[in-house]
C-alpha positions in Angstrom: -57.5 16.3 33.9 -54.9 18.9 34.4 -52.6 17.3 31.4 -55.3 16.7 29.4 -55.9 20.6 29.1 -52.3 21.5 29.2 -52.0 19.3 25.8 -55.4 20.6 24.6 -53.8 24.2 25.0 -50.6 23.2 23.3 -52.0 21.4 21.1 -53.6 24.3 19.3 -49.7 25.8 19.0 -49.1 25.4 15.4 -46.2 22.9 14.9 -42.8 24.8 15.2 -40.2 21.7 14.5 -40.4 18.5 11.7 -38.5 15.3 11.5 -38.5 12.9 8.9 -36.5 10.2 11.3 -38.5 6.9 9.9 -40.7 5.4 12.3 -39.7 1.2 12.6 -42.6 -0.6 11.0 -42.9 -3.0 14.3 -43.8 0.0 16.5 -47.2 -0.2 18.0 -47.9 3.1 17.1 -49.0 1.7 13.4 -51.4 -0.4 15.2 -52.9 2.1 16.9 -53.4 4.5 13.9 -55.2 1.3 11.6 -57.8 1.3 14.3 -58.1 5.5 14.5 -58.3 5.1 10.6 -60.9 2.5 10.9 -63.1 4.6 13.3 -63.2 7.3 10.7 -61.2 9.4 12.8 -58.1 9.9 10.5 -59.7 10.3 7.0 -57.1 8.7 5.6 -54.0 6.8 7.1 -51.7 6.8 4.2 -49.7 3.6 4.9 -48.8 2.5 1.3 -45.1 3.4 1.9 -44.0 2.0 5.0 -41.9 3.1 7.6 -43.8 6.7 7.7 -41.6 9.6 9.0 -41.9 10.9 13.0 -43.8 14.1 11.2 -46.4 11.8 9.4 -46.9 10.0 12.4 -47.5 13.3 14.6 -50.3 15.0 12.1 -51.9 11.5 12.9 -51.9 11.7 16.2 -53.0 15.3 16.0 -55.8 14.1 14.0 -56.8 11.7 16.0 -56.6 13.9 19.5 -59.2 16.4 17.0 -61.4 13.9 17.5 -60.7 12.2 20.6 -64.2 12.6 21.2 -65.1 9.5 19.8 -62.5 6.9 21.7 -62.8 5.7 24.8 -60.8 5.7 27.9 -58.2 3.1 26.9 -57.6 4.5 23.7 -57.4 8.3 25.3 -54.9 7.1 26.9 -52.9 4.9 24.4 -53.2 8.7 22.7 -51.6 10.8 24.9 -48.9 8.1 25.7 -48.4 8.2 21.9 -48.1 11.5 22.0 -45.5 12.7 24.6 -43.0 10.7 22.4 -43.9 13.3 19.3 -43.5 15.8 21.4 -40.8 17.4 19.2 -42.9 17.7 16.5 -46.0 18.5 18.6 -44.9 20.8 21.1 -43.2 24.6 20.9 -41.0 22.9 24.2 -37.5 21.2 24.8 -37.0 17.8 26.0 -37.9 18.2 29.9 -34.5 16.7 30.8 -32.6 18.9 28.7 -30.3 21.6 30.2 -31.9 25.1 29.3 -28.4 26.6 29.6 -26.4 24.6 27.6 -29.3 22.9 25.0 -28.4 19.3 25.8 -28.3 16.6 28.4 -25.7 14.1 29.2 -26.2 12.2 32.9 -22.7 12.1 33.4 -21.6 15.1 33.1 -24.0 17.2 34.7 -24.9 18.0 38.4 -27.5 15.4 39.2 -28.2 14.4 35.9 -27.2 10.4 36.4 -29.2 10.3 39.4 -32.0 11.9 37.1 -31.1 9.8 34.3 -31.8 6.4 36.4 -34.7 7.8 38.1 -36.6 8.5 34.7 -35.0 4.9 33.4 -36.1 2.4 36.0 -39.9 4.5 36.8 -43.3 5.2 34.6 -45.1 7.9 34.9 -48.4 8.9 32.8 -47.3 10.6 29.6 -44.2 10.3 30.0 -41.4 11.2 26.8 -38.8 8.5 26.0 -35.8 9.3 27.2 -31.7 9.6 26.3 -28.3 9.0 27.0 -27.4 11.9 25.1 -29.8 15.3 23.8 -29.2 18.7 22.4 -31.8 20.6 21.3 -32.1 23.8 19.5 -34.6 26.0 17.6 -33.1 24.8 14.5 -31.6 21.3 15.2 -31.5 18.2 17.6 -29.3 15.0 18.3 -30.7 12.4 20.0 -28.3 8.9 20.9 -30.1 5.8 23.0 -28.2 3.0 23.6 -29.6 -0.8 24.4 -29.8 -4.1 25.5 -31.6 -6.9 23.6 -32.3 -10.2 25.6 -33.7 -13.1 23.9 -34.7 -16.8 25.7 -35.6 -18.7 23.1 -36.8 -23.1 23.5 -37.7 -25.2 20.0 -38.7 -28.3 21.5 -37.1 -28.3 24.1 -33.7 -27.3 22.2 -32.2 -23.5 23.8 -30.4 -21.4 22.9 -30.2 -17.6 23.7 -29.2 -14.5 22.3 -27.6 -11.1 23.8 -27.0 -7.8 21.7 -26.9 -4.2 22.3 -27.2 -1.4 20.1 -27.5 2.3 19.1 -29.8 4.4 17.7 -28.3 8.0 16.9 -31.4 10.7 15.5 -30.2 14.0 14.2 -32.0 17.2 12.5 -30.3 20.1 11.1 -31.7 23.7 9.8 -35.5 21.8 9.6 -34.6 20.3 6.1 -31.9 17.5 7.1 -32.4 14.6 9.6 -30.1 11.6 9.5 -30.6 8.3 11.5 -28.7 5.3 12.1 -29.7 2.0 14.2 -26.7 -0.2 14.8 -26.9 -3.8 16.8 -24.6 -6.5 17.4 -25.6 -9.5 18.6 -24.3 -12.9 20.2 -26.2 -16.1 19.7 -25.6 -19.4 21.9 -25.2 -21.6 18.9 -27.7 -25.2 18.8 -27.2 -27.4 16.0 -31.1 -28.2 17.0 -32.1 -25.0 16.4 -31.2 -23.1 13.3 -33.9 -20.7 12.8 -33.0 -17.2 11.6 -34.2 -14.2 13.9 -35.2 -11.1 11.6 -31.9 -9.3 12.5 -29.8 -12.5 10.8 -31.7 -12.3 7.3 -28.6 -12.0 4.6 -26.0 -11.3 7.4 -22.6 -12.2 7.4 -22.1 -14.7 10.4 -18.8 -15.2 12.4 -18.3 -18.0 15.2 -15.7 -18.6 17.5 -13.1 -21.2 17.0 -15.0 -23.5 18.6 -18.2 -23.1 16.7 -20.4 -22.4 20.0 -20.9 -19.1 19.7 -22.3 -17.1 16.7 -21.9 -13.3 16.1 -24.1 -11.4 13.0 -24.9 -7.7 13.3 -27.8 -5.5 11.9 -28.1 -2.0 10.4 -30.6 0.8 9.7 -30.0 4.0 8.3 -31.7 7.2 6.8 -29.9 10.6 5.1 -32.6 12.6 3.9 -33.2 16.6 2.9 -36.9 17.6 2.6 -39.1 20.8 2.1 -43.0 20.9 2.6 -44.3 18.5 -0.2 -40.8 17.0 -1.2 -38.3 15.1 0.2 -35.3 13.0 -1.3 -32.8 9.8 0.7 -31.2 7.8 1.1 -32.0 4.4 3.1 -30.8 1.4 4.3 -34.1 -0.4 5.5 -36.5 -2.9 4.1 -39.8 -1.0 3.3 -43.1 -2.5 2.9 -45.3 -1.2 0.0 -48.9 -2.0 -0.2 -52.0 -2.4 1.5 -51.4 -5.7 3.3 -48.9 -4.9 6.7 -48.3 -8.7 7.7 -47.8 -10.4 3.8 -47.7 -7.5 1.1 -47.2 -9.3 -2.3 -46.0 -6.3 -3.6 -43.0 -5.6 -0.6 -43.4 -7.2 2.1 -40.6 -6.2 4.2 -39.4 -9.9 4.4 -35.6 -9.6 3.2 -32.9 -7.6 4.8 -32.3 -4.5 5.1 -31.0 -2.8 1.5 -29.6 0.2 -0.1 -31.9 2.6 -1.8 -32.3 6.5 -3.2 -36.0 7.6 -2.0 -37.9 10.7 -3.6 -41.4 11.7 -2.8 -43.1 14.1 -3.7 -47.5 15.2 -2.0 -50.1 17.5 -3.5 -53.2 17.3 -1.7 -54.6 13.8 -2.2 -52.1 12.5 -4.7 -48.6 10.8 -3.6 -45.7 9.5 -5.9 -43.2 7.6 -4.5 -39.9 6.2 -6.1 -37.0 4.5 -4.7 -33.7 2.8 -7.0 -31.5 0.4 -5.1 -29.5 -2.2 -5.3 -30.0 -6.2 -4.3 -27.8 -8.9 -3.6 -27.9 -11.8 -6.1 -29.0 -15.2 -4.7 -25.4 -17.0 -5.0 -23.7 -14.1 -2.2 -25.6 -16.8 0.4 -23.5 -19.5 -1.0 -20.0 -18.8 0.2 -18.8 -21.4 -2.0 -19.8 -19.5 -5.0 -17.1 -18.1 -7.1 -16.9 -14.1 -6.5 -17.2 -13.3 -10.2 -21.0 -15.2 -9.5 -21.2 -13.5 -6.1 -20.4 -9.9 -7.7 -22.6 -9.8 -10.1 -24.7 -6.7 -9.8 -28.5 -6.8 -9.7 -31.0 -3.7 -8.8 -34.4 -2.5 -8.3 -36.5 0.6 -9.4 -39.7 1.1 -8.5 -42.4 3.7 -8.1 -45.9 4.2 -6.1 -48.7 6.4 -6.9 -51.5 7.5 -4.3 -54.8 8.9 -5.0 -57.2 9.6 -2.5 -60.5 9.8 -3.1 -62.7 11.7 -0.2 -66.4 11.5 -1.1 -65.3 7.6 -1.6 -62.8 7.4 1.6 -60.9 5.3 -0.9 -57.0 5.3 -1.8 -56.1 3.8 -4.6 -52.4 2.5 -5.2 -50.6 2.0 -8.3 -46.8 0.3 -8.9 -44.6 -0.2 -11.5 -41.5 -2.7 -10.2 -38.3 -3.7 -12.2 -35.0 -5.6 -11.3 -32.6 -6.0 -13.1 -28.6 -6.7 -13.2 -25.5 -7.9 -15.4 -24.7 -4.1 -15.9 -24.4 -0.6 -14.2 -27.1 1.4 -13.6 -29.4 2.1 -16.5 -30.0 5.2 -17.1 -34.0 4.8 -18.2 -34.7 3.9 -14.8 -34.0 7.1 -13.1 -36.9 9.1 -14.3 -39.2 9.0 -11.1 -42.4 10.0 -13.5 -41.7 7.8 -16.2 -43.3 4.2 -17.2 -40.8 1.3 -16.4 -42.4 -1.0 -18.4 -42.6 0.6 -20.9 -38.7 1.4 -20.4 -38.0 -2.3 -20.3 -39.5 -3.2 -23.7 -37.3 -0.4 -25.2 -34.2 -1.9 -23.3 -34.8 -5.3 -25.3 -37.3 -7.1 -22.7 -34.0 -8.3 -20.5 -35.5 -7.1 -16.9 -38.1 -8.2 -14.5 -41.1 -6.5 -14.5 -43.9 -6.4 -12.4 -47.1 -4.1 -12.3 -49.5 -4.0 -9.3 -53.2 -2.6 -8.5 -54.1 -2.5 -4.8 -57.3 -0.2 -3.1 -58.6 0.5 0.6 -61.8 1.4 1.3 -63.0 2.9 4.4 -65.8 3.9 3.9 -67.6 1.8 6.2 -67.6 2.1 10.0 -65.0 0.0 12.1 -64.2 -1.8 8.7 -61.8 -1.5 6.1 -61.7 -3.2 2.9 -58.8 -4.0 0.5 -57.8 -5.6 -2.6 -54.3 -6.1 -4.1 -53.4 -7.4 -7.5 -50.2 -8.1 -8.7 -49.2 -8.7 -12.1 -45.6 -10.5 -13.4 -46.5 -11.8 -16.9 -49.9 -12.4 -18.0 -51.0 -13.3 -21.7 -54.9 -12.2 -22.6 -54.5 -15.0 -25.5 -54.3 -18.1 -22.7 -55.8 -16.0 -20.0 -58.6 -19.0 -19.4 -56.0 -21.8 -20.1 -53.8 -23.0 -17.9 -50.6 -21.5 -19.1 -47.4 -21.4 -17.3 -47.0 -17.9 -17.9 -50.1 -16.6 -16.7 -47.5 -15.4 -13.3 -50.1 -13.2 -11.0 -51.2 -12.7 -7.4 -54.5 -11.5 -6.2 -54.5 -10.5 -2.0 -57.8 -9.4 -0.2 -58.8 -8.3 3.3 -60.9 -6.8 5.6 -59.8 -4.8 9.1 -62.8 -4.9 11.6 -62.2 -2.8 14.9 -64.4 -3.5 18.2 -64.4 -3.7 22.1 -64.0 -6.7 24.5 -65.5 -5.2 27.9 -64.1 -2.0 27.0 -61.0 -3.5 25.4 -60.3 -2.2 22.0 -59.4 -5.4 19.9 -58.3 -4.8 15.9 -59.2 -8.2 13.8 -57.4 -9.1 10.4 -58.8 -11.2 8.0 -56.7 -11.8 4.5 -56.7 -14.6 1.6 -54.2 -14.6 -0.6 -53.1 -16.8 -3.8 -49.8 -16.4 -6.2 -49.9 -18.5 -9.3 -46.7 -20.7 -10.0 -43.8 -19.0 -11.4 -44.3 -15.5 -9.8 -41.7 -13.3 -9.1 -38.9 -15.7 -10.7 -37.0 -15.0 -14.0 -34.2 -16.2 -16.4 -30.9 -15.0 -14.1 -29.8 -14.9 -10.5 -29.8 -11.4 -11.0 -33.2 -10.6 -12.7 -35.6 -12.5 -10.3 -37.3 -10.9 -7.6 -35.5 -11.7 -4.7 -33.2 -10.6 -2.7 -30.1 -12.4 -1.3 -32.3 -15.4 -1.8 -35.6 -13.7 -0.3 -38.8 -13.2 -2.1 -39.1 -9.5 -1.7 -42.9 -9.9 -2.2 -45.2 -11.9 -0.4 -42.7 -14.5 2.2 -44.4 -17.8 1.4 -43.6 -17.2 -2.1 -45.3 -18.5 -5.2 -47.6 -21.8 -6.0 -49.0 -20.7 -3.0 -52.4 -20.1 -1.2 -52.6 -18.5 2.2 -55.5 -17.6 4.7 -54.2 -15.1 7.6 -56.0 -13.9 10.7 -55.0 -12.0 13.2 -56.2 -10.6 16.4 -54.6 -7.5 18.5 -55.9 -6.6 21.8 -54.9 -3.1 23.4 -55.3 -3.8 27.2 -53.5 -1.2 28.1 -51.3 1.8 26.6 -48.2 -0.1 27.9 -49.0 -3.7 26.6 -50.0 -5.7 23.1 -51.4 -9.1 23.1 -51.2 -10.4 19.5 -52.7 -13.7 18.3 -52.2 -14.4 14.8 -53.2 -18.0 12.3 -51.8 -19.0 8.8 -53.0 -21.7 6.9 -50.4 -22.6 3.9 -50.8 -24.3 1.2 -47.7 -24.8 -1.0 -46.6 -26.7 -4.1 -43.4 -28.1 -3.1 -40.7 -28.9 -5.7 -39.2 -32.1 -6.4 -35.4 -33.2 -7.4 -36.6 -34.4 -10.9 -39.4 -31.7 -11.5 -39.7 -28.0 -10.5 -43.2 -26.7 -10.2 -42.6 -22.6 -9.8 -42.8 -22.5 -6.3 -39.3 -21.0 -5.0 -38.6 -17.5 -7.0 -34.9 -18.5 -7.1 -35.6 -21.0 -9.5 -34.5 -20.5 -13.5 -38.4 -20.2 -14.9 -36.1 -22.0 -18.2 -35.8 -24.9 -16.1 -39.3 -26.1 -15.9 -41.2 -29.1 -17.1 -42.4 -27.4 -20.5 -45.0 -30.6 -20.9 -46.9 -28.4 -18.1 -46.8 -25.4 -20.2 -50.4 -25.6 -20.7 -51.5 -27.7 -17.3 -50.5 -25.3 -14.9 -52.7 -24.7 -12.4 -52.9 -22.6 -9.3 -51.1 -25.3 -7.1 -48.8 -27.8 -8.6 -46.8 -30.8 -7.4 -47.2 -32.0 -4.0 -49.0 -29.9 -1.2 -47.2 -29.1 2.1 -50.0 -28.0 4.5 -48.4 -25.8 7.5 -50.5 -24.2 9.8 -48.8 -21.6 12.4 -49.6 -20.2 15.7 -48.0 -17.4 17.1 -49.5 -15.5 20.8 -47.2 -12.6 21.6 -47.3 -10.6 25.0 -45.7 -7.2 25.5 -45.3 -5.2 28.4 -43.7 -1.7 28.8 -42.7 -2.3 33.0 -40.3 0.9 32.9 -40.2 3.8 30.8 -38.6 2.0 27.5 -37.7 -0.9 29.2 -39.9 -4.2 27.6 -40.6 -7.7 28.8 -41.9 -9.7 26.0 -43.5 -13.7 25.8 -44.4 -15.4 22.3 -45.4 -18.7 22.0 -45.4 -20.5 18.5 -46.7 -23.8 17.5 -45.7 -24.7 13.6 -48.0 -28.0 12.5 -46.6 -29.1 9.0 -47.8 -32.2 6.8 -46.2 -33.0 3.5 -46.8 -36.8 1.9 -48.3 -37.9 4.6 -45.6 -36.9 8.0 -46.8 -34.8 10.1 -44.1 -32.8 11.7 -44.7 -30.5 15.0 -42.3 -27.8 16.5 -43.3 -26.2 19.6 -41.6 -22.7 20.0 -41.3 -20.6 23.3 -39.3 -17.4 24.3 -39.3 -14.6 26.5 -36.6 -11.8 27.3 -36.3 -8.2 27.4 -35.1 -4.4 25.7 -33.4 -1.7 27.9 -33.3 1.1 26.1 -31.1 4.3 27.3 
């Protein structure tokens, strides 16, 4: 009771410090905030642009402790465990382990401060701030370094093989306008021929092995530089943002290809966001090291641009995008206008690029339920829109998020359908098509596709996740005589042009894949997680069934 006052009194402390460090889409915190949204307690959670900054997350969290009135004990206290981690944005205080003489903390060097340092590393207490290796803290500025260890146990029927890494996460703020972050791993991997499934960290990374092929080594990187004011600020990134309303399979940007290089501006008034970013992509024949380097060089980019508008009385948000890639040349110039119509720029440019428009709205405006709707258009003729033409390249995505309580439990529930006509996303070059070093950058099972998702996240605790989750896919699979416009790699030139006018919203032969995934997190220490998935993959194509049976458990230390 008494810390429940204590942040009730600081609480009411207007914010002294801001950070714009990005907040990693996987951390539960998003979770947590869907289902405060969903409540009505945040009016809006504006998750359009993902990862959100530590000073987005904060007002959140001070939005939701406004109102705490309407959670339950469970979710008080997945709030203030939430909380102590923002407590440099929440708080006129210094980290409790920091030196009040000298402004930062280093265990090593300081009387008693290893001692301290294991202490807070291998115990939990309630509310309880992450900690360390290194801080300094100022009334202007902070740097904050963790280092950690990443085990990873991983069985595909029957097959191991495991995987050890480390990394390190530096977070820095200068004069309450500049933050920098960078989130460096390295990782070892236990190589079985049996068992060649990419972890998210390997996506597009250059893999080394030892001379004798048993051992793999890849690496992974994260990185933000960015200067910001009170309703502006301007990047640059190395991450692999999600844009749109679906979190798990955006068709827009789904966050399914590796990390990339990209210049970020936004700019807030009141209800209305715009949101650009211009980066560059790797062409689909850099994952082919037998591919010339003139192929392999060839540039290719990506402009696009977001705009937000709120709508109170409604408690709706409506999103609208304007995509392009393009490549074969430097930097266009037309594409650097953050306000301008891309589109609209490409037809002037001769009609060489990709572009892509999309349409997507929320609504919650009923209680414990949101609503949401994404359309996405690549090429669409209103001549042959009720004929089957080939062209006709779309997507259409809609959910619903339902919140409620198992015995007290809070449990989130998912429900999403989505279709993409044949042909999406893919153009006439390597470098024009929507991909990126041979991943869709939209939605990860790609076009000629149909998808039903559900998924279930229970909050038994605030230390601990269960997540359950179901797809059913439905895919037109290509042939080696005939391509039916379901990989986005694929030369759209290259098609069967006596389907021109049959093209339906599944072609060729259907591969039916249905996946299970049941995930178990637990926080034991303070930053120190056990985790347990479980994944069964059921796959039928022409008539063999195939099974694989996945299972791993292991651990992060984080320092």
């Amino acid at each position: 009771m008494k810390r429940l006052f204590f942040w009730v009194l600081i609480l009411f402390i207007p914010s002294v410090f801001a950070s714009q460090i990005p907040v990693d889409i996987s951390d539960p915190v998003y979770v947590f905030l869907k289902r405060m949204e969903a409540k009505g307690i945040i009016e809006t959670f504006d998750d359009g642009v993902l990862p959100l900054s530590r000073d987005e997350i904060a007002i959140y969290l001070k939005e939701s402790f406004d109102n705490s009135q309407m959670l339950n004990e469970k979710e008080k206290e997945m709030l203030l465990e939430l909380m102590a981690d923002y407590r440099y944005e929440l708080k006129n205080a210094y980290h409790p382990d920091l030196n009040k003489e000298t402004n930062y903390f280093i265990p090593v060097y300081q009387h008693g401060g290893f001692s301290k340092f294991l202490k807070g590393s291998f115990s939990r207490k309630k509310y309880q701030e992450e900690g360390h290796l290194f801080i300094y803290e100022t009334d202007t500025s902070f740097i904050w370094f963790d280092f950690g260890l990443i085990s990873r146990n991983q069985w595909k029927n029957g097959n191991f093989r495991t995987i050890l890494g480390g990394y390190g996460i530096l977070r820095a703020g200068f004069f309450r306008y500049i933050d920098a972050y960078l989130n460096f791993g390295a990782f070892n991997k236990l190589i079985n021929k049996n068992y060649t499934d990419l972890e998210p960290e390997e996506k597009g990374a250059y893999e080394t092995t030892d001379p004798e092929g048993k051992i793999g080594h890849f690496d992974n990187l994260k990185s933000s530089l960015i200067i910001y004011g009170k309703n502006l600020k301007v990047g640059l990134f190395y991450h692999s943002p999600v844009w749109g309303v679906s979190k798990s399979n955006s068709i827009l940007l789904s966050g399914n290809v590796p990390e990339l290089p990209y210049i970020f501006f936004q700019f807030k008034y009141k209800k209305l966001k715009l949101s650009y970013m211009h980066g560059s992509l790797l062409n689909d024949s850099t994952v082919y090291r037998t591919a010339s380097i003139e192929t392999r060089s060839r540039s290719k980019y990506f402009v696009g641009h977001r705009i937000d508008i709120f709508i109170p009385v409604l408690k709706t948000n409506i999103g609208l995008n304007d995509f392009i890639v393009y490549g074969d040349r430097n930097i266009d110039l037309g594409y650097l206008n953050p306000v301008s119509f891309f589109r609209a720029v490409e037809h002037h440019l001769q009609d060489r690029d990709n572009a892509l428009l999309s349409f997507d709205i929320k609504i919650s405006a009923f209680k414990n339920e949101i609503f949401y709707f994404s359309f996405l258009l690549d090429e669409l003729s209103f001549y042959y829109m009720m004929r089957d033409w080939w062209a006709n390249k779309f997507a259409i995505q809609a959910g619903i998020f339902k919140i409620f309580y198992i015995y007290k439990i809070p449990v989130n529930l998912n429900l999403e359908y989505t279709a993409v006509h044949p042909w999406t996303y893919s153009h006439k070059t390597i470098t024009t098509n929507y991909t990126n070093a041979g991943y869709c950058l939209g939605f990860p099972y790609g076009p000629n596709s149909q998808v039903i998702f559900s998924m279930i996240e229970i909050l038994p605790g605030p230390r601990s996740q269960v997540y359950l989750d179901f797809t059913r896919v439905l895919h037109g699979e290509d042939t080696e005589e005939r391509y039916y416009g379901g990989d986005p790699r694929i030369n759209y030139e290259l098609r069967d042009k006596e389907l021109d006018y049959k093209t339906k919203w599944l072609m060729g032969s259907l591969k039916r894949t249905n996946i299970l995934n049941i995930s178990y997190n637990y926080e034991i220490f303070n930053q120190k997680i056990l985790y347990f998935k479980y994944s069964l993959v059921n796959s039928k194509f022409k008539g063999e069934i195939n099974i694989d049976h996945y299972f791993s458990f292991g651990f992060i230390l984080d320092f």
